[in-house]
N, C-alpha and C positions, 0 to 999 in steps of 0.2 A: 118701269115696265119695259120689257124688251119689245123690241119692232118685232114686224114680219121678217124682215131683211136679219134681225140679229139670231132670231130663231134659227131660221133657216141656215144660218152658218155656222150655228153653234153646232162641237161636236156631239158624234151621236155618245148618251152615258156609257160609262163603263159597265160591266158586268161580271159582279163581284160573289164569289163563293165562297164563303167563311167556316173557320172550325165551327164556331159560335151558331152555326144556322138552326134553329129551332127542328128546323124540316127535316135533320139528317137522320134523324132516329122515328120516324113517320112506322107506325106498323103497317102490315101488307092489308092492301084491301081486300075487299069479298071477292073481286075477278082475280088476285093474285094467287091468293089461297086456293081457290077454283084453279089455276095453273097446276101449284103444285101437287091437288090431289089429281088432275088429270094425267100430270106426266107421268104420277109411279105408276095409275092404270094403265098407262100405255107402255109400261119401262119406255119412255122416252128418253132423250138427252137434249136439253135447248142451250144451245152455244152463241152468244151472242157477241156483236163488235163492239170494240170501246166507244163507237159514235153509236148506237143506240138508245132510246131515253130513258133514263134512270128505271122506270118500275119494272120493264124490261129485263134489265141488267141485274135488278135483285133477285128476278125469280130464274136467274139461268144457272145451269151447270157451270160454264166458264165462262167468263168475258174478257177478250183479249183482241192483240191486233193479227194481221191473216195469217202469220207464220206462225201463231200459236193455237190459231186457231184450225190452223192444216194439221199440223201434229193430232190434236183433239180430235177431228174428224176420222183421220185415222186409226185412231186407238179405240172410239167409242164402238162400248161392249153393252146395245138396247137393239130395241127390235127396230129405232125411229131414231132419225136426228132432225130434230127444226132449229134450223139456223133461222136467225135476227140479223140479217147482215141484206146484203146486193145480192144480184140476180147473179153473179160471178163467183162470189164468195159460194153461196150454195150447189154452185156447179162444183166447183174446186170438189166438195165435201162428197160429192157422188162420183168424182171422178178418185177419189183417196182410195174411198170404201166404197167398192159397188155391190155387196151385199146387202148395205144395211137402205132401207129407201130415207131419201130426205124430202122433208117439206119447205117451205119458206111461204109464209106469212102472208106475202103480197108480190106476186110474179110480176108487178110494174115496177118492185124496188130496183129500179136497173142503174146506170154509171155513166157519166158523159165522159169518163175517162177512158171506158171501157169500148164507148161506143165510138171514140178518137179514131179507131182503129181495128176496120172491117177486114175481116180476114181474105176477104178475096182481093181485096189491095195488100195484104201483106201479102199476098201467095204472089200475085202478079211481081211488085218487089222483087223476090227470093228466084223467080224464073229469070228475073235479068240480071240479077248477082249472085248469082247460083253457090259462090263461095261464101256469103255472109254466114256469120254465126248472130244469131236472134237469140238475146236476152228477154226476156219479157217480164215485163211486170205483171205482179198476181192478180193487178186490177183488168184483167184485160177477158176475152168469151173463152169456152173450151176450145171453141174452132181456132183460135187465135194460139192458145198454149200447145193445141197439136202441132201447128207450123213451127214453134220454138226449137231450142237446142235446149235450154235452161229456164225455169224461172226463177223469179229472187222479191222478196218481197223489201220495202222499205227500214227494214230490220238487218238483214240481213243482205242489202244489194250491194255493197261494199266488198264483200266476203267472196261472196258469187263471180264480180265483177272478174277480181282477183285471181282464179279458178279458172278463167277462161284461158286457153293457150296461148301464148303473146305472139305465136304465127298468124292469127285468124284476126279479121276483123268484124268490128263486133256492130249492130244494128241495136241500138235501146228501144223498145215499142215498149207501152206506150208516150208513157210520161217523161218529155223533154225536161221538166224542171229538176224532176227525182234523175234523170238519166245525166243531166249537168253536173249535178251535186256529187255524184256517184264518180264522172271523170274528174271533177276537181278534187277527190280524197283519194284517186287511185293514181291519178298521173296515164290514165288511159284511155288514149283518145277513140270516141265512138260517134258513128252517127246516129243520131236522135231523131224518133219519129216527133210529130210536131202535137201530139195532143196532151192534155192538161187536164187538170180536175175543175170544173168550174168554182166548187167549194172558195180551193188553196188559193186560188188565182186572185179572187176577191179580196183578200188582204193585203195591202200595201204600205208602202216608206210610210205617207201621212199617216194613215189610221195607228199604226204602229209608233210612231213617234209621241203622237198625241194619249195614247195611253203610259206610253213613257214616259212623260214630262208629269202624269200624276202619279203616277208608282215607280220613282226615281233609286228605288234602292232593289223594287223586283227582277229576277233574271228572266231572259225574253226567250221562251223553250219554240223552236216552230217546229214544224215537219219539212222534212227534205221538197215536199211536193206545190211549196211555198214560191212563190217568185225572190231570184238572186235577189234582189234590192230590200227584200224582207229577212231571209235567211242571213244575209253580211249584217244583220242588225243583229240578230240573237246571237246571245252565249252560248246556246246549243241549239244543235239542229241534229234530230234524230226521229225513231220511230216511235210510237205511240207507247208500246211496250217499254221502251229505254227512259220515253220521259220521268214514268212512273219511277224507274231507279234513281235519276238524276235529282229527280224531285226530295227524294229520301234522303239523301246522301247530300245534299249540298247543305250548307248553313244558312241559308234563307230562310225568310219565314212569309213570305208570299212572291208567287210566278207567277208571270203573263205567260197565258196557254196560247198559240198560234196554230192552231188547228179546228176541228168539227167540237163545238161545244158539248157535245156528249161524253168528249174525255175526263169532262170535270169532275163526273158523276164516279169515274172510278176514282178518279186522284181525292176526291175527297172519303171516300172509301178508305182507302189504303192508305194516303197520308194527311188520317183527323185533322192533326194540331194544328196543320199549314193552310193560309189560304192561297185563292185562285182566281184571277183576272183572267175572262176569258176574253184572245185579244178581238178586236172589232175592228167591223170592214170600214167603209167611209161611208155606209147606209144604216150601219146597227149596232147592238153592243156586243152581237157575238155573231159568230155565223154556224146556219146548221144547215146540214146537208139533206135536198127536199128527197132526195133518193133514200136515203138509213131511216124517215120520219115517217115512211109511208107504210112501216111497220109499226103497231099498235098494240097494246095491251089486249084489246076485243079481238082481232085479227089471230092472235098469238094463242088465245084461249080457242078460238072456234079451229083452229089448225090441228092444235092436239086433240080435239073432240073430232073432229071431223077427219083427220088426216090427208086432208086434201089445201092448197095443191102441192104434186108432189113434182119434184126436178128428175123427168126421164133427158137422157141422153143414150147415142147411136153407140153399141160400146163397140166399133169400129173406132170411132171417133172419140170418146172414154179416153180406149185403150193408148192411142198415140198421145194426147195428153196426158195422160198418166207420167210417160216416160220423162220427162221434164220436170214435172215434178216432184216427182221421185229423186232426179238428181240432186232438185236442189236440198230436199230434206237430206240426203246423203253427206251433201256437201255442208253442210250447216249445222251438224252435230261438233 
């Protein structure tokens, strides 16, 4: 019998998602089916993030990571868009298309990444370095994207990065660990604001090792928004969208996912046959993000019934975000 002492030190399990899973073929329940007859009533469109929970994700239009999910807002031809995403991402989606209204689920779903990084400390910033050129990550408020030059999403920040003039120097907001990763593939030195996802941050060397020492032949996928000492451990580091290729295309037949454990639910989606170890913090076997969770199946239903609430912005304010935006889709085709 283990002690209290071996307990307590033993790791936390893995958590494991198999082709094999009896669950993956689950039919939709009574609230999901209630989804989809509500959406056609409403010609809605629900577009949701790869970190949303799986019943979520089955009843959406598209589910993808922000830059695919910008394109989509943009293009969507309904009278309604309810994004499944953050308080950021649904702005993004009113700020694409401001014809079309958008709703979101639950206006608490907000970003500690997002919130790294108050726009009137960026502005203050930009008043005393008046020549900076501001990158910004998509995780970041509208107010925030209006004070920009560019945005670039984790998909895409490489490309962006790259695009910028090599006379200007460059400012990365929000996300230091995505903005490190991004100068270490560019050869382009920026200064980085100091905030972080709390999610990404939570995974570490141990926890990562320790699921490595039991899945010795799986390849170790993180997201750029990872701490260096996780990232220099995986054989890829990319964005959520990329994994999904990576995943297809490699010759393995089971990954440790290092990222929001709702990505599993698409990787198992799109690639049956493989399975998926989702990696864990040094508290748990996977880690999910309390912000993407505080949107609900109930929530999701009573939003398309109700259409309420919906994401207004100043389109003073709209407007100048937009332009950044816009660049970066420009730049990104």
């Amino acid at each position: 019998m283990k002690t209290d002492q071996a307990i307590a030190e033993a790791p936390p399990p893995s958590l494991v998602f198999r082709p094999d899973d009896p669950n993956n073929d689950l039919p939709l329940s009574e609230i999901q089916e209630e989804i989809l007859d509500l959406k056609k009533r409403q010609d809605a469109v629900i577009l949701a993030h790869n970190y949303q929970i799986e019943p979520i994700q089955r009843v959406s239009d598209f589910v993808g990571d922000s830059l695919g999910l910008s394109y989509k807002a943009a293009e969507a031809d309904a009278r309604a868009i309810v994004f499944c995403g953050v308080h950021f991402m649904a702005e993004t989606a009113r700020i694409v298309n401001p014809s079309t209204p958008v709703y979101l689920p639950d206006l608490d779903a907000g970003c500690s990444l997002s919130d790294s990084c108050p726009a009137d400390k960026l502005a203050a910033y930009k008043a005393e370095n008046p020549d900076i050129y501001v990158v910004a990550y998509i995780n970041c408020s509208a107010a925030v994207k209006a004070l920009s030059d560019v945005i670039c999403t984790s998909g895409n920040a490489v490309k962006i990065v790259e695009k910028v003039p090599k006379d200007r120097k460059i400012l990365f907001v929000p996300d230091q660990n995505l903005g490190q990763w991004v100068s270490q593939q560019t050869g382009r030195q920026m200064q980085l604001w100091p905030g972080s996802c709390y999610a990404h941050v939570l995974f570490t060397q141990q926890s990562i090792e320790r699921v490595r020492i039991e899945y010795p032949d799986a390849p170790i996928v993180a997201h750029p928004e990872c701490l260096q000492s996780v990232r220099d451990m995986a054989d890829e580091v990319c964005s959520t969208e990329k994994m999904v290729h990576f995943c297809k295309d490699h010759s393995a037949q089971a990954f440790i996912i290092v990222t929001e454990s709702g990505m599993i639910h698409r990787l198992q989606r799109e690639v049956p046959e493989k399975t998926f170890i989702a990696g864990p913090t040094d508290f748990c076997a996977c880690n999910e993000c309390r912000y993407m969770k505080r949107n609900t199946i109930t929530k999701l239903r009573d939003t398309l019934r109700d259409l309420t609430p919906e994401i207004t912005l100043d389109e003073e304010l709209r407007a100048k975000a937009e332009a950044p935006i816009l660049r970066m889709l420009d730049w990104s085709r």
